[in-house]
C-alpha positions in Angstrom: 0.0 0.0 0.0 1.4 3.1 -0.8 1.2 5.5 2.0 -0.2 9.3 1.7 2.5 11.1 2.8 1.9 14.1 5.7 3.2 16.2 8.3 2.5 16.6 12.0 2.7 18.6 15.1 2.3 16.9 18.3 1.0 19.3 21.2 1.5 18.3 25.0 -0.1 17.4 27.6 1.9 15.8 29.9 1.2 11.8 30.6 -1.2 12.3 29.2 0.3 13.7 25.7 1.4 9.7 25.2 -2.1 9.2 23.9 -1.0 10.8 20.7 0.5 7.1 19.9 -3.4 6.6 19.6 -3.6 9.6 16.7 -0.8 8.0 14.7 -2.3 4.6 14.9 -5.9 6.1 13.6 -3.4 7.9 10.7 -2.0 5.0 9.6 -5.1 2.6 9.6 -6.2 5.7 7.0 -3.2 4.9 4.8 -0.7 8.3 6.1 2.4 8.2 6.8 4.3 11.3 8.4 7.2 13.1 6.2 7.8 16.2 8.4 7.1 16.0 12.2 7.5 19.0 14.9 6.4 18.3 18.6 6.4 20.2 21.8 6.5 18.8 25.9 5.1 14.8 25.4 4.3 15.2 21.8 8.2 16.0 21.3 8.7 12.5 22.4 6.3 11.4 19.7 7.3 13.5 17.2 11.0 11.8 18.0 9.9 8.5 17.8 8.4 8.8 14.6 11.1 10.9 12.6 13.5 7.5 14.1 11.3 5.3 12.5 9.1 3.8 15.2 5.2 2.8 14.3 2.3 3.3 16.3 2.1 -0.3 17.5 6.2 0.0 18.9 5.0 3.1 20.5 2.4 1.0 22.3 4.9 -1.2 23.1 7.2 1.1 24.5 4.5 3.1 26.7 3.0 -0.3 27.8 6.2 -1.2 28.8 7.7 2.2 30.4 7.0 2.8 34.3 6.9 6.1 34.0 7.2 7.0 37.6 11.0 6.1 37.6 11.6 9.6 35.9 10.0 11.1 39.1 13.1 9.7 41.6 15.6 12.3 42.9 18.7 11.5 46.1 17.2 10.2 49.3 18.3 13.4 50.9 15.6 16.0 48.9 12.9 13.5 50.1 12.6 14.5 53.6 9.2 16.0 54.2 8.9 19.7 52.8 12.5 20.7 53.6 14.1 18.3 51.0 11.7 18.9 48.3 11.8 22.8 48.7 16.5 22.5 48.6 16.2 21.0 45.6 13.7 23.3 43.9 16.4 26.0 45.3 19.6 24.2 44.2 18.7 23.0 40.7 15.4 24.9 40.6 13.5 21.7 39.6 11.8 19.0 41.6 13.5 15.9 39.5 15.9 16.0 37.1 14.9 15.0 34.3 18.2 12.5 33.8 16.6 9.4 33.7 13.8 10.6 30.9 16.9 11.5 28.9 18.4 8.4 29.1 15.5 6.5 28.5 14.8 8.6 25.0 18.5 8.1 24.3 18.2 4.4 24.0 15.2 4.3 22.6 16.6 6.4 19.6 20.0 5.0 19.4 18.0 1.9 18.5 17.1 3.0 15.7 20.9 4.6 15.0 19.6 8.0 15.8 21.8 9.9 18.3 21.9 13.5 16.8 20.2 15.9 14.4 22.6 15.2 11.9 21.3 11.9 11.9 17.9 12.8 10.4 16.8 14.3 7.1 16.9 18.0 7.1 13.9 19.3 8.1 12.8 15.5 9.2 12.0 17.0 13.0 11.6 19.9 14.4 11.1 20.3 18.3 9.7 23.1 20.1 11.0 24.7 23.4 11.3 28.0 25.3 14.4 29.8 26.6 13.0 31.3 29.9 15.9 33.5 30.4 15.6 36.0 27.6 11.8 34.9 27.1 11.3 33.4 23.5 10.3 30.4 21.9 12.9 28.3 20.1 12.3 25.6 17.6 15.3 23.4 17.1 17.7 22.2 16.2 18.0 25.5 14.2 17.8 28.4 16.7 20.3 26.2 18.9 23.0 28.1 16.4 22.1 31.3 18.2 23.7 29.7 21.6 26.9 29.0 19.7 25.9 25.5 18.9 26.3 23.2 15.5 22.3 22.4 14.6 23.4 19.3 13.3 25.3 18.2 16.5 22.7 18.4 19.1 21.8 15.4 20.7 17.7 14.6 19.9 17.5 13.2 23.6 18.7 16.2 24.7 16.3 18.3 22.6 13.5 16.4 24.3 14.6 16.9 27.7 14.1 20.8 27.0 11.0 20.6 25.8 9.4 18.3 28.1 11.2 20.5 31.0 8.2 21.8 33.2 9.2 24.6 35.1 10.0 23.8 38.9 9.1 20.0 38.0 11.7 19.0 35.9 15.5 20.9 36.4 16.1 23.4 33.5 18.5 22.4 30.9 21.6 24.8 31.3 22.7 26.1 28.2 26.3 27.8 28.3 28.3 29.6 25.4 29.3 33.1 24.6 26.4 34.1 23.0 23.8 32.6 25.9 25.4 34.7 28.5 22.5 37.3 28.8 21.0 39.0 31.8 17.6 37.4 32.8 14.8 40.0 31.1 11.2 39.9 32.8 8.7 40.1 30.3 6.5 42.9 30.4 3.0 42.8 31.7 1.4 43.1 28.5 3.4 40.5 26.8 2.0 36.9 25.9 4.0 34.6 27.6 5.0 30.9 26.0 2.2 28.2 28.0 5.3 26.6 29.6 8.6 27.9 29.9 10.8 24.8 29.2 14.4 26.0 28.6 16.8 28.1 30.0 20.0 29.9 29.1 22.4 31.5 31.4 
């Protein structure tokens, strides 16, 4: 069957964004396939999946399969009741760090020989996130070049972990380069402000 090709954005939605697996298993049962694929939060992870190659039935697989409360584990010490939670929101101004969902895209993508951008088709993904310190959105891999950054060379795991990167849930990811260095800027009152901020440059 020859597939209609399309492309797709994949909003968030926290857990509950996984049920997108659900929307590319309705678009392939309707004979589409996905050329171009841009996600943001949960739906970056599905956007990621598909651009590696993965079909709605893995994606089952892999969400059946995932406990996804071992992302939300942090050191013994930041567990003692209200003292421990509220250091580590102070320290590393998230609640978890966000390592082990990393890691967990990581493999799943170097599965599928997929480590960085330069490993896709141009233009194959794109991945939405926000840089909270200068208060824009960025869409990468290409505005990663305004942080002093090869597009091509940054990791698609790592892209994920920025965009999924709720603010005081999940740690910032620290960007740092001779262009990032940039006072923070509080956005005016009257300005719209990005639904989550998910990035952040110092």
């Amino acid at each position: 069957m020859n597939l209609k090709m399309i492309n797709a954005v994949f909003e968030g939605g926290g857990v509950k964004g996984i049920s997108l697996a659900g929307a590319v298993r309705a678009a392939e049962l309707n004979g589409y396939g996905f050329h171009q694929v841009a996600g943001t939060s949960a739906g970056s992870i599905v956007a990621a999946l598909i651009a590696a190659g993965y079909n709605a039935s893995e994606m089952k697989a892999i969400i059946d399969g995932t406990p996804f409360s071992d992302f939300l584990k942090r050191a013994p010490v930041f567990n003692v009741k209200l003292i421990g939670p509220a250091a580590r929101l102070l320290i590393f101004k998230g609640l978890y760090s966000g390592d082990a969902l990393e890691a967990w895209a990581e493999k799943l993508l170097a599965a599928r020989g997929i480590r960085t951008f330069g490993d896709l088709p141009p233009g194959r993904l794109r991945i939405v996130a926000s840089d909270i310190t200068n208060g824009k959105l960025l869409v990468l891999p290409d505005d990663i070049a305004d942080y002093g950054m090869n597009p091509r060379e940054l990791g698609v795991a790592q892209a994920i972990r920025m965009s999924v990167s709720i603010p005081y849930f999940f740690d910032p990811v620290i960007v740092r380069g001779p262009s990032a260095y940039r006072p923070f800027k509080r956005a005016k009152r009257h300005e719209k402000k990005p639904d989550r901020a998910r990035f952040l440059c110092r």
